[in-house]
LUMTORLO-681441 format. One record per residue: x, y, z of N, C-alpha, C, O in turn. Coordinates in pm, whole numbers, plus 32768, in hexadecimal, padded with zeros to 4 digits. Layout:
<sites>
XYZXYZXYZXYZ...
</sites>
This chain:
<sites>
7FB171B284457F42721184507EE671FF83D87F1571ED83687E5F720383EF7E0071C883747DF4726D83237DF072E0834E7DF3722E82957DD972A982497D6472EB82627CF972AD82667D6C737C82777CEB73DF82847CBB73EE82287C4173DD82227D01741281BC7C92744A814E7CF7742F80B87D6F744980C37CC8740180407CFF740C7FC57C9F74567F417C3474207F267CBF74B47F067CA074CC7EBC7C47745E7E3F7C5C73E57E3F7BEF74997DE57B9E745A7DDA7C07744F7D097C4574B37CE67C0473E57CB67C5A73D57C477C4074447BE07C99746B7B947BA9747E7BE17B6575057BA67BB175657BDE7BF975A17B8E7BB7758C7C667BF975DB7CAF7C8275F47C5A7C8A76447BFD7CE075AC7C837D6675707C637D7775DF7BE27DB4764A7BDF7D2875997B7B7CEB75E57AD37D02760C7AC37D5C76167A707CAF76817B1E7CA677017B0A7CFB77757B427CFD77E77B167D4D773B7BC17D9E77A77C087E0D78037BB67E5C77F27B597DF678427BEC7E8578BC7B9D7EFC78757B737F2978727B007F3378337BEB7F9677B07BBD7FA677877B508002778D7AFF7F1E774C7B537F3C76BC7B087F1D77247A677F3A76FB79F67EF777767A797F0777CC79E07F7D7814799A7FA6782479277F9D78357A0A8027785F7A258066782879D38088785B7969808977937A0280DC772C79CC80D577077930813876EE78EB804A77077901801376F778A38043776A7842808D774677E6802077FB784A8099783B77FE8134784077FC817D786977A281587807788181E1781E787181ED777278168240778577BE81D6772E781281CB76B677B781F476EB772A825276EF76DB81727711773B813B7740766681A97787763F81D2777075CD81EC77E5768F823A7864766882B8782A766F830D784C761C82DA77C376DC835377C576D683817718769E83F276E97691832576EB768E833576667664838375FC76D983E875B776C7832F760B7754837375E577B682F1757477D382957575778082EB75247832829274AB787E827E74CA790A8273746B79578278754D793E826F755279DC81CB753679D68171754F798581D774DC7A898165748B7A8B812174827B0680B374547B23819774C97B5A816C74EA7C0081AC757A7C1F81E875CB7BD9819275777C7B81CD75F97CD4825375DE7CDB829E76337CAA829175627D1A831B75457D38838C75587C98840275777C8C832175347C31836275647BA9837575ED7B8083CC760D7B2E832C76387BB3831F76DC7BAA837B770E7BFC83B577707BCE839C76EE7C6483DB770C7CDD849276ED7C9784DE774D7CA084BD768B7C668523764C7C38852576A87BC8857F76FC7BC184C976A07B6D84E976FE7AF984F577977B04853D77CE7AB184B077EA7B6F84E9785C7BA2856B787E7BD7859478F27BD585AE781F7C08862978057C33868678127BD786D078747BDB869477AB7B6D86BE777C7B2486B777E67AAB872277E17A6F865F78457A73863D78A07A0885F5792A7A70857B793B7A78863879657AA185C679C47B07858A7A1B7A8D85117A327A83860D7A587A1285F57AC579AE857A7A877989851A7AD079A2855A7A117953850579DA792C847279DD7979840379F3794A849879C279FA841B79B67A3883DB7A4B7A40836F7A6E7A0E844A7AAD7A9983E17B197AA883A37B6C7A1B83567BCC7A1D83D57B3479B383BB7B80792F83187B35791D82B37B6A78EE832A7A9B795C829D7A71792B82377A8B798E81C27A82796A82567AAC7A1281EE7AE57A7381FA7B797A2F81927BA279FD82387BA77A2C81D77C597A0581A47C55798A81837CC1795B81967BFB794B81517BDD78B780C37BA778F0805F7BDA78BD80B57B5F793C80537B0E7953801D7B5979CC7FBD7B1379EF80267BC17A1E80087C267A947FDE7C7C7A1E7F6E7CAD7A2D80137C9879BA7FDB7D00796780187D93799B7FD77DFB79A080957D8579BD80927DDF79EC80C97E61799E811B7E557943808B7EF979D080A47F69796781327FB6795B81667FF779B6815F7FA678ED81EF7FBD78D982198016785C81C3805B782582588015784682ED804977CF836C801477F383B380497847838C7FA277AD83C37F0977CF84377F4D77A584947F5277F684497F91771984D37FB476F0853C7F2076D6853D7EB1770985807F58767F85FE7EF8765C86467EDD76C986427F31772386967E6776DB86CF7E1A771286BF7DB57774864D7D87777A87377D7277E687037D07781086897D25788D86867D9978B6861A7CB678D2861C7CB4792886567D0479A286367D6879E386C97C9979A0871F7CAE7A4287AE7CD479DB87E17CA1797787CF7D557A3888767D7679E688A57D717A80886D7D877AEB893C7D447A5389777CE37AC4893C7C837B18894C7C997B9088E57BFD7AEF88BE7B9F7B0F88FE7B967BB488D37BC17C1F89607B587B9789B47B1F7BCF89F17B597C678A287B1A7CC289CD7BF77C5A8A257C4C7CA889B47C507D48893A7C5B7D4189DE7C4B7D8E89717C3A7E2689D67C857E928A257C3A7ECD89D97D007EAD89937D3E7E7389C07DCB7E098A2B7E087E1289477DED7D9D899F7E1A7D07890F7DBE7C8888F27DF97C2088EA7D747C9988AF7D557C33880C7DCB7C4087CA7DE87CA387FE7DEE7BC287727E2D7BAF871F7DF47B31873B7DBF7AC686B37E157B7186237DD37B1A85E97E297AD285BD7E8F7B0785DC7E127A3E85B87E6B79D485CD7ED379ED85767F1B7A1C86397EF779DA86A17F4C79DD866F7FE179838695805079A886167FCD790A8600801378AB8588801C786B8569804377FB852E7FDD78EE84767FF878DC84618077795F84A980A779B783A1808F7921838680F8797882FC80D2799D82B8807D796282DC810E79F78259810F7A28824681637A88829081BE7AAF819A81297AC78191818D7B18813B81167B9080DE80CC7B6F817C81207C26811A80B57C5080A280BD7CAD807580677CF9806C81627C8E7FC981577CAD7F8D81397C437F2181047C5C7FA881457BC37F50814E7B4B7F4B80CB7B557ED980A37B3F7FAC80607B737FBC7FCA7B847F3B7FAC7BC77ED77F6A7BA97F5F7FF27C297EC67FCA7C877E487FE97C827DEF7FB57CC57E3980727C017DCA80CF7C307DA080B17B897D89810C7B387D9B80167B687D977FEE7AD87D0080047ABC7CDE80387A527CA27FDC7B1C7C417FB07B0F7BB2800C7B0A7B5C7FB97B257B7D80717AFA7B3080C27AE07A9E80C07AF77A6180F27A997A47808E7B6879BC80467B3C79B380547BE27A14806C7C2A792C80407C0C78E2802E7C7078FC7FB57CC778B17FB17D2979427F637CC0794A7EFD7D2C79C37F0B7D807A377F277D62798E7EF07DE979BD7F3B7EA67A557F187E497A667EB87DFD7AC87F987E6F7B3C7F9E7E707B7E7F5F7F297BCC7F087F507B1B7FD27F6F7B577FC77FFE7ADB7FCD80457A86802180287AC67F6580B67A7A7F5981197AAA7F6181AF7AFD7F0E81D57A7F7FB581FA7AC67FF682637A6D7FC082E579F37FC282D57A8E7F9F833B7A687FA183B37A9B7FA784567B107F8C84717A4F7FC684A87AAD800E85287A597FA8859E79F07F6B858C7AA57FAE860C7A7F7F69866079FD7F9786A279C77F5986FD79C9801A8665793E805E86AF78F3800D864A787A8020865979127FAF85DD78B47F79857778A98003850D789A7FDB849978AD8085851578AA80EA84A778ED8076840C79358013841678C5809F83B678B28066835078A080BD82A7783980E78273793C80C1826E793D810C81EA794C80A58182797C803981A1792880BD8111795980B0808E797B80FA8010792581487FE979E280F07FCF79E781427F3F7A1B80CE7F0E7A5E806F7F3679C5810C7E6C79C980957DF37A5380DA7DA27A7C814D7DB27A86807D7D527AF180D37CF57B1881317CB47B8B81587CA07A87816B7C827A8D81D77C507A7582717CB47A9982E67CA27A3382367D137A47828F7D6D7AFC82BC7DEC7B2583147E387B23823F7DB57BB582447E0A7BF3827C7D977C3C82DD7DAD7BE682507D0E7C2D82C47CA77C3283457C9C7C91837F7C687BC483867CCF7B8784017CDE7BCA84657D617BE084DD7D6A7BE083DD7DCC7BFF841A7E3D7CA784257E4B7CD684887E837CF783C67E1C7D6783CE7E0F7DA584337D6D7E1C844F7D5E7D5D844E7D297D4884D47CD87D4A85527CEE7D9885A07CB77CC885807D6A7CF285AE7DCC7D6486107E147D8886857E067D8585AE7E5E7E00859E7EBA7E7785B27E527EAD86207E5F7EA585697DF87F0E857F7DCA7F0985F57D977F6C863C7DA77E71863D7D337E9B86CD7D4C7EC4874E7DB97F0587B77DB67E7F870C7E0D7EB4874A7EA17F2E873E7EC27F5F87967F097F6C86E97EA3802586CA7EC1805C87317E5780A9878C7E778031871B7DDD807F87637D6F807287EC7D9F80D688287DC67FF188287DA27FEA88AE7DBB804F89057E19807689797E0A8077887A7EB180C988C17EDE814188A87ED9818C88947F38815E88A67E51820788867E3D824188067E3682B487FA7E0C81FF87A37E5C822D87227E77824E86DF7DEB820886F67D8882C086897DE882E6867A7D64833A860D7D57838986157DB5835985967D078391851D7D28840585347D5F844D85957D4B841D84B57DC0848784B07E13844784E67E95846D84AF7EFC8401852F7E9D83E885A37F2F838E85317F81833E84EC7F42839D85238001837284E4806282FF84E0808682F48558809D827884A880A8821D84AE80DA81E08447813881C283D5811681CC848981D081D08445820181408422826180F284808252810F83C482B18098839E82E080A88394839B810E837C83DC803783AB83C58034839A84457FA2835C84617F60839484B97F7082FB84277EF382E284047ECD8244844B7F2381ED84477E418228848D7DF681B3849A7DEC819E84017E0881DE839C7DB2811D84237DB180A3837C7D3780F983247CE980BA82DE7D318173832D7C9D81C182CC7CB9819682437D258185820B7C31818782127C3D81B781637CBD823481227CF2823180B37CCC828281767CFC8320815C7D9682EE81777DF1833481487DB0829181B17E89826081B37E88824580F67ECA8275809A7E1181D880FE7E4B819480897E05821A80147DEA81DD7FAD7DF28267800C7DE382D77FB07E34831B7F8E7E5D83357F1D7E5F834F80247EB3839180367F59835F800C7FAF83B17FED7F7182BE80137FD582B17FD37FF682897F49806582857F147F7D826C7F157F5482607E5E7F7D82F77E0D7FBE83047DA67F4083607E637F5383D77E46800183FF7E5C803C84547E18802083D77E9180CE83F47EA680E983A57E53814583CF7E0D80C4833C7E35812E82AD7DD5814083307D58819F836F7D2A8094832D7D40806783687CAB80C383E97C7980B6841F7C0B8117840D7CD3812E84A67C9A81BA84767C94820284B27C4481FE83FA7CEA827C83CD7D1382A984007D84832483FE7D828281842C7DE682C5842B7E6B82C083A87EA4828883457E76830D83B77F20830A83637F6D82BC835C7FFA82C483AA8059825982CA7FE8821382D0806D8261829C80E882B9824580E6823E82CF8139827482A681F9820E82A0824581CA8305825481E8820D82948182822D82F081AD821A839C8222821B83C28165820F83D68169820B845180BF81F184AA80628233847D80AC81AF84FE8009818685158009820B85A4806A824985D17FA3821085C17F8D828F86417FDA824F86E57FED829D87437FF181F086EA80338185875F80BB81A4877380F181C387DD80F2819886F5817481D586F981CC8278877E822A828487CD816382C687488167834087DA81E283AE87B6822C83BF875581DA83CD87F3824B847F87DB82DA8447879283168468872B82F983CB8813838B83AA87E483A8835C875783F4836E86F7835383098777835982B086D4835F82E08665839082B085FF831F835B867882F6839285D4835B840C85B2836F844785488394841E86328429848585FF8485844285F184CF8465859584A683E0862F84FF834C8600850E83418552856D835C8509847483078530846C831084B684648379842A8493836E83B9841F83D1846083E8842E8402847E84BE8415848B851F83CB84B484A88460853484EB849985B484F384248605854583F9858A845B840E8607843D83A485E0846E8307863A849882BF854A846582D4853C8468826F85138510822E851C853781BA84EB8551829884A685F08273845785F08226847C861681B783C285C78236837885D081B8833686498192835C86A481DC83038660815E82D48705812C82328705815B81FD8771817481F1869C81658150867C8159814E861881CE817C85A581CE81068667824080BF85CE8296802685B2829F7FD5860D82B38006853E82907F998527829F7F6384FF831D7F93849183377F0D852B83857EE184FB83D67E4D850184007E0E856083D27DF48489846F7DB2845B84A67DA584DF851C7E068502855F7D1A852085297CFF856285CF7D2184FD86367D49852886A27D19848086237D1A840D86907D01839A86557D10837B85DF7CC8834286D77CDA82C486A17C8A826586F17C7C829D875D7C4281DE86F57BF681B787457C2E814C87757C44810487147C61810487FD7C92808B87FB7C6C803E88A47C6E807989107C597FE788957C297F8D88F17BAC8001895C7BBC802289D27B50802089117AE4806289427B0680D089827AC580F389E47B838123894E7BA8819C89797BC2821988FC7BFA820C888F7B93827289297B9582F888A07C00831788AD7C0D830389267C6D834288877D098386887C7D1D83FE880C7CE9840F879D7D6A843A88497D7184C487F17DF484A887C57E418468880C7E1884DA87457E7E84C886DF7EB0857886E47F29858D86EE7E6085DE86DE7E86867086E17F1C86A2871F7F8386CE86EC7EE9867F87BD7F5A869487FC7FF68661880B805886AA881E7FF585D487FC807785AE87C480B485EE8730812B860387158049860386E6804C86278640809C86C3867780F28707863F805D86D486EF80C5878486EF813B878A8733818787EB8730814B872A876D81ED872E8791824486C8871F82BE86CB872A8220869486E0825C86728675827A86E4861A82F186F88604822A872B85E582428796857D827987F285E7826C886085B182A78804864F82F488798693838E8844866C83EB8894867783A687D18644843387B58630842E876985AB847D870C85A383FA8779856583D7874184DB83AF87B6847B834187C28444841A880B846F840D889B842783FE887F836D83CA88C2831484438801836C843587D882E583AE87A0828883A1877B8213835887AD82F982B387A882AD8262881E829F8250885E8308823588438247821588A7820C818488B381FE814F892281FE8137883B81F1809788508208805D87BE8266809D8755825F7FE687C782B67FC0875682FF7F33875782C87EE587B682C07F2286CF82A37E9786CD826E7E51869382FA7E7A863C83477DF686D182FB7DA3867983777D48863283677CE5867183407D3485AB83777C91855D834B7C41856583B77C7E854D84207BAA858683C87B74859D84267B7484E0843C7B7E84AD83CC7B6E8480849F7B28842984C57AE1843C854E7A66843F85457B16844A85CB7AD9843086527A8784B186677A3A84BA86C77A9384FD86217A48856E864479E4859D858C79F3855D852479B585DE859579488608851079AB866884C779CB8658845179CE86B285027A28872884A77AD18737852F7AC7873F85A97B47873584E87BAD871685157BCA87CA85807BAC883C855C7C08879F85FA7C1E884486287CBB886F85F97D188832862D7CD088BF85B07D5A88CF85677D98892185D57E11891485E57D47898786337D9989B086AC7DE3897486D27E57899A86E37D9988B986FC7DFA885287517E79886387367EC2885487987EC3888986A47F3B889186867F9388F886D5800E890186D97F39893E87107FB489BF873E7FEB8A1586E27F9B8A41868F80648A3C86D980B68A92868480A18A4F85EB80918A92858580A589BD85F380BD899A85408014896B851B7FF8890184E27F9F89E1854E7F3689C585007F328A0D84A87ED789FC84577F8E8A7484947F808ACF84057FDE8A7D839180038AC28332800989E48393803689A083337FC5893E832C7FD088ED82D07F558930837D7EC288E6837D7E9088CB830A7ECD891E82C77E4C889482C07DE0888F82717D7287EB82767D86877282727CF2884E82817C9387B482957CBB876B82177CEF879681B07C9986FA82397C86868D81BC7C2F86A481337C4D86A180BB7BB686BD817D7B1B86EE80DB7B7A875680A77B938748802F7BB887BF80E47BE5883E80A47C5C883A80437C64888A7FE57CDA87B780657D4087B180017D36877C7F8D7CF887147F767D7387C17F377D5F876A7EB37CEE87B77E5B7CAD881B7E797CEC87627DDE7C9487BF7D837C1687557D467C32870F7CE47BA1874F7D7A7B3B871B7D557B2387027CB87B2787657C6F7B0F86987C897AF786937BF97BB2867F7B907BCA86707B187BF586857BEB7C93865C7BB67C9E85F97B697C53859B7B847CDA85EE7B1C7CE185857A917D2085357AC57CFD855D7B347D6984D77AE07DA484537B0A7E4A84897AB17E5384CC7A4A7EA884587AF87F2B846B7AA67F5684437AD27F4A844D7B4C7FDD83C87A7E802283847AB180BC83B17A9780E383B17A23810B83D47AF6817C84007A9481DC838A7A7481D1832F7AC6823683757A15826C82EC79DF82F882CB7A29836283017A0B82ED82897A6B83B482A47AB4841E82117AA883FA81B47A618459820F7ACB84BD81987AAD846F814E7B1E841A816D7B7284CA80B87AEC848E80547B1B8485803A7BA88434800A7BF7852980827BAB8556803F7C3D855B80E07C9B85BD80F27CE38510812D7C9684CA81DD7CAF848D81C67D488421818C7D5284CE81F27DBA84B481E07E2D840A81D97E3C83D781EF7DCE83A881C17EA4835C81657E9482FE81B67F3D82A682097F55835E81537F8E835C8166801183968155806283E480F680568397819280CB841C8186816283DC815281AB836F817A81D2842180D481D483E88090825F8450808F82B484BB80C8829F84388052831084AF8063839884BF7FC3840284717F718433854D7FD683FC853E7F74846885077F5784FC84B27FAE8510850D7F1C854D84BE7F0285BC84E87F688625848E7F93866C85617F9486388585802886B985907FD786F685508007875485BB7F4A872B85FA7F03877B865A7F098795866A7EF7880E86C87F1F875187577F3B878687737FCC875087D87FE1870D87348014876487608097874786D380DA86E5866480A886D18712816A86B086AC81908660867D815985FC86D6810985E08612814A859885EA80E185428618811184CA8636818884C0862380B6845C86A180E583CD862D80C4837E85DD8067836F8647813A835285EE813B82C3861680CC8245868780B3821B85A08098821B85A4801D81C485448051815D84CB8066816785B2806780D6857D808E805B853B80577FF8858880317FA084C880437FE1849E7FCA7F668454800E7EEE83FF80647F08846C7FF07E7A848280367DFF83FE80157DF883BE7FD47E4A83BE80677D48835280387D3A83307FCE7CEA82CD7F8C7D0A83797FAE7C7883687F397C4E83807EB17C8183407E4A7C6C83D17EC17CB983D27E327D0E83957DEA7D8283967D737DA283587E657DBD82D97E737E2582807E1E7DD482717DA47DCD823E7E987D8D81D07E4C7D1282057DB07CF881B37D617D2582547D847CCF824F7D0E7C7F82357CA97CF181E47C4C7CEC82917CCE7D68828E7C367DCE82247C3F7E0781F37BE17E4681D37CE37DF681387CB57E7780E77C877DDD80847C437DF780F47C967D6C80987C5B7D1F80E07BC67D0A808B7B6F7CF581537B9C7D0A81757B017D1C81157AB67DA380C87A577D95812E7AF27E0C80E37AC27E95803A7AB67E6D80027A487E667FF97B2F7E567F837B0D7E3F7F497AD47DE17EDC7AAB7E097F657AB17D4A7F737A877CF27F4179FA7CF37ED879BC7CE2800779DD7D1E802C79357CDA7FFA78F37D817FB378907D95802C793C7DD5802C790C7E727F9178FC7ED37F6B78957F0B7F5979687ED17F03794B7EFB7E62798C7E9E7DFE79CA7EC37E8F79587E237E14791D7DA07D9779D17DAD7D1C79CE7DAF7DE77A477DB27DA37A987DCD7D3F7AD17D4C7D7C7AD77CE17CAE7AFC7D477C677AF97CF87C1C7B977CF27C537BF17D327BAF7BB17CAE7B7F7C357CB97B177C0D7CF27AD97C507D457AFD7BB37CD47A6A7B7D7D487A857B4F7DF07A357B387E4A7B247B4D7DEC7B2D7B467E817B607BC37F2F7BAD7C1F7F107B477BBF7F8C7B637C237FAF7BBC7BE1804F7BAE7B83809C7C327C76803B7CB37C4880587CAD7C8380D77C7F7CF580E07CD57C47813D7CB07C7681B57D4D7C4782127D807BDA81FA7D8E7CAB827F7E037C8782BD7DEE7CC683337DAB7D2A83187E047CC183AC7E217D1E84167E887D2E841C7EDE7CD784277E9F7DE384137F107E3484077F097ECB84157EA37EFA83E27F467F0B843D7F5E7F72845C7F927FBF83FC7FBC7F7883A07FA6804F83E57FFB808983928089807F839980D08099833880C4804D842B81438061844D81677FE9844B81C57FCC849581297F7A83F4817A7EF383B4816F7EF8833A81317F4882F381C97E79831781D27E83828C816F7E4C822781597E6681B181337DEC828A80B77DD3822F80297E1F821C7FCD7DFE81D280327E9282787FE57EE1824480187F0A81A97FB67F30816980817F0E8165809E7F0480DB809B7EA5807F80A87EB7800580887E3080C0808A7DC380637FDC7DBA80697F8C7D9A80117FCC7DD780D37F227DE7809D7EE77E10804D7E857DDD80167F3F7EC580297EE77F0C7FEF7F147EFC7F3A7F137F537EE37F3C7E657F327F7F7E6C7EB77EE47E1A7E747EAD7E357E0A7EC77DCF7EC17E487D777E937DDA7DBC7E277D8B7D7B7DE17DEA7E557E297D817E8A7DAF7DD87E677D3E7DA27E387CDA7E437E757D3D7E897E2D7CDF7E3C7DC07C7D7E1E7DB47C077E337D887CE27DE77CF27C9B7D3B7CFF7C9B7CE67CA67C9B7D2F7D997C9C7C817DA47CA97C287D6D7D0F7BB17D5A7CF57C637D4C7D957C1D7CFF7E097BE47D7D7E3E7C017DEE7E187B7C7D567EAF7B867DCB7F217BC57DAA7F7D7BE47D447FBA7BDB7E3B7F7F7C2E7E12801E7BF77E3980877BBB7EA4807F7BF77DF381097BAE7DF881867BF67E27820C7C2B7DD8825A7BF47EB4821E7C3E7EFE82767BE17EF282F07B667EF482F77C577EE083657BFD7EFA83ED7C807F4984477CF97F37843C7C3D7F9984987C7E7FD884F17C527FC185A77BDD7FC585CF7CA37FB085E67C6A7FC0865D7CAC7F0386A27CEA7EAE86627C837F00871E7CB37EA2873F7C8B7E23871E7C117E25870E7CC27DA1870A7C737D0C86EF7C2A7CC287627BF07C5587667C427D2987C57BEA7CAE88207B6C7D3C886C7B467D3888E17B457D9E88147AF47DF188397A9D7E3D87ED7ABB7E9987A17A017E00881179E17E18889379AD7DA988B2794E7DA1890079FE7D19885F7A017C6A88977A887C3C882F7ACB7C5287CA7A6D7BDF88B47B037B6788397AF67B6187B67B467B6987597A577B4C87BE7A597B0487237A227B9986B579DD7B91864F7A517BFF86E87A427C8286747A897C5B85DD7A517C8385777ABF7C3985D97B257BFB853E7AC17B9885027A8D7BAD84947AA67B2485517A577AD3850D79BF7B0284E579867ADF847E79867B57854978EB7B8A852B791B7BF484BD78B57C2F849A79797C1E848279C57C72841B79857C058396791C7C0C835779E67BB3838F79E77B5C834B79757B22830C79607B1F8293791F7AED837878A37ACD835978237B1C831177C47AE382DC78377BB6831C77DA7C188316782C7C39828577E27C0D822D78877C64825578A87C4181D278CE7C04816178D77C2380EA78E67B9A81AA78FB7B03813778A57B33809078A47AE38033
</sites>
């Protein structure tokens, strides 16, 4: 097969990689010279390696005394910085300034943006709105949300205080989301009036109220207006007096706060597929989240602040999380909701083209 495309020797230069390598050189007095050398030497020294990716990710910590990895060896039993802290929205929410954080778009073509400092502001916000009502690390929070600006706020704002986020996309339906959200009881749901998909309007309300008829363990529902101008909190039935619009939660003008938690400090619940039974919750911490989606975008695919990160995904996969790690690395990120082949095949690519 003839080669498509090679990077240009400037290119090469300059990539995250090849810099990468270049400090772990200087620092460690080593000769790695390719990828396949990095790859061998991660293997071979992991304590070593991930100490020199979160040095070189920059990432925000209280490293504390001791090793790396305590019990290396143990699978499973070994843990990673065992005796640092952080926090991993502040990881993400590093960056402070006017250039697009999140760019949103829907298959009607509707069309948002917020710059960083405005997503600081908004996930500021929100997390005072969580605090106010009791919510407090460890406590669950969970999503029922299309790909909006307001998921990924909404789960910056949970990282930030230390709860735990749970999502689920509007497709999912009555059963899926008591499946999931069944097991975990979160105190806070966030949800969508509806949702737009293959040139059809859908209401999110009414499922949202037979869910909370057997979901006694949520305590407030935030509602985001999308398909409609202002959300109808009646739609809920009996649990609209646990309602609150979106503009209304939270405290306008909120200072940003990160609270500091261990490394390995639950994160988020994902779930398996419900193929052979109900789906099992899959726990992933927060530091180690952080490090491998900043290894991936990083060293893997050369991610920049001048570039913008784009995936089709839903809330109810997992890479709707590995997406939303990319502010991390100061990119924008390029959210779309709604179907890929509507209202044409090529909706993704006329995406693409219109924001390059």
């Amino acid at each position: 097969m003839p080669e498509l495309w090679r990077p240009s020797p400037a290119r090469i230069a300059d990539a995250n990689l090849t810099r990468f390598l270049r400090c772990v050189n200087a620092r460690r007095g080593l000769a790695l010279a390719a990828y396949e050398d990095a790859y061998a030497w991660s293997l071979r020294a992991p304590e070593e390696f991930w100490t020199e990716l979160a040095r070189f990710a920059d990432v925000r910590a209280e490293w504390g005394a001791g090793p790396a990895i305590a019990d290396p060896r143990a699978m499973p039993g070994a843990r990673f910085f065992p005796h640092a802290r952080l926090n991993f929205a502040a990881n993400l929410l590093r960056f402070d300034d006017e250039q697009p954080a999140l760019v949103f778009r829907n298959e009607r073509g509707a069309r948002r943006a917020l710059s960083y400092r405005e997503l600081r502001r908004e996930v500021a916000r929100v997390a005072a709105g969580l605090a106010s009502v009791g919510v407090v690390a460890g406590d669950r929070v969970a999503g029922f949300l299309p790909n909006l600006p307001e998921a990924a706020i909404a789960m910056l704002a949970a990282a930030s205080i230390g709860a735990i986020w749970s999502s689920c996309s509007p497709d999912f339906g009555v059963r899926g989301v008591l499946d999931r959200f069944g097991q975990i009881a979160p105190r806070v749901l966030f949800t969508a009036d509806g949702y737009f998909y293959a040139g059809k309007k859908l209401d999110s309300l009414q499922p949202m109220a037979e869910v909370l008829g057997k979901l006694s363990a949520i305590e407030r529902v935030v509602v985001i207006p999308y398909v409609n101008a202002e959300p109808e909190l009646g739609a809920l039935g009996g649990a609209a007096a646990r309602a609150i619009p979106w503009r209304e939660f939270g405290t306008a003008g909120a200072a940003p706060a990160f609270a500091l938690l261990p490394f390995n400090h639950p994160l988020y619940i994902l779930y398996s597929s419900g193929t052979t039974g109900v789906p099992k919750c899959i726990v992933y911490g927060a530091g180690g989240t952080l490090l491998q989606h900043q290894k991936e975008h990083l060293l893997h695919t050369d991610l920049r602040r001048s570039d913008r990160l784009f995936y089709f995904t839903t809330c109810g996969w997992m890479m709707w999380n590995w997406l939303a790690s990319g502010i991390a690395s100061g990119a924008t990120l390029m959210l779309y909701d709604g179907s890929p082949f509507a209202p044409s095949p090529t909706v993704l690519w006329d995406y693409a083209q219109a924001e390059r």
